[in-house]
C-alpha positions, 0 to 999 in steps of 0.5 A, spaced: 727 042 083 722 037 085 720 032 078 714 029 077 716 021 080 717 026 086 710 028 086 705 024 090 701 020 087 695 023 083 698 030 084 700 031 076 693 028 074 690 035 078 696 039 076 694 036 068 686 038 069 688 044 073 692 047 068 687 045 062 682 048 066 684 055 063 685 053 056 686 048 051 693 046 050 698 042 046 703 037 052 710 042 052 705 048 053 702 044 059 708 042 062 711 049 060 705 053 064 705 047 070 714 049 070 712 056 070 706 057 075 711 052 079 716 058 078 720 052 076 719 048 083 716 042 078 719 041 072 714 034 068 718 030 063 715 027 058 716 020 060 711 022 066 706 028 061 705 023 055 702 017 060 698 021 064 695 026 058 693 018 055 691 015 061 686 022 064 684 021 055 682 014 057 678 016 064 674 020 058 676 027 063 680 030 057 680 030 049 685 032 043 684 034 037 689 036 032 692 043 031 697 048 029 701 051 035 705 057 036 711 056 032 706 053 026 708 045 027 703 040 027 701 038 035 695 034 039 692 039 043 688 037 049 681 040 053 678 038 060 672 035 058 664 036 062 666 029 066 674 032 066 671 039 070 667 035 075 673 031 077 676 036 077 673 040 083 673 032 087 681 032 086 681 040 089 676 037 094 681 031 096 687 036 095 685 040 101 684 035 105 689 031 104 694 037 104 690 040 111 690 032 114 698 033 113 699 040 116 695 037 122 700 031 124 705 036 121 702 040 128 702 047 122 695 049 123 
């Protein structure tokens, strides 16, 4: 089970956007649903999920608002902003190539 100092460096910035692409979402849920799709390949702790959900804030690509969760507690809960969507479709753009790169040299294409 591969933790987020494991992935490359940027990967959890794109699974953040990729994540919020679908909806708005408080930080234990995007770390639940990145835990899930991954069918728990990829477990993000909090120590690596909080300082990436406030650096992409600052970057402008995400925003929060305050809200009420499912279980009726008080949490921040972030969406992709125009500027995130955009950055969003370049990181997908820069996965593929990088990840086809890789393959290349790793002779699997």
């Amino acid at each position: 089970m591969a933790e987020s100092t494991d992935l490359l460096q940027g990967t959890l910035d794109l699974l953040i956007l990729k994540s919020l692409a679908l909806a708005p979402m408080h930080g234990w849920g995007i770390a639940e649903r990145i835990q899930q799709v991954s069918k728990d390949a990829l477990q993000i702790g909090q120590g690596s999920l909080y300082p990436a959900l406030h650096r992409l804030e600052y970057k402008g690509w995400i925003k929060s608002n305050w809200g009420v969760s499912e279980n009726n507690r008080h949490a921040k809960f972030y969406s992709l902003t125009r500027t995130g969507k955009k950055q969003l479709q370049a990181e997908l753009d820069n996965w593929d190539r990088l990840t086809n790169a890789i393959a290349l040299v790793l002779e699997r294409i």
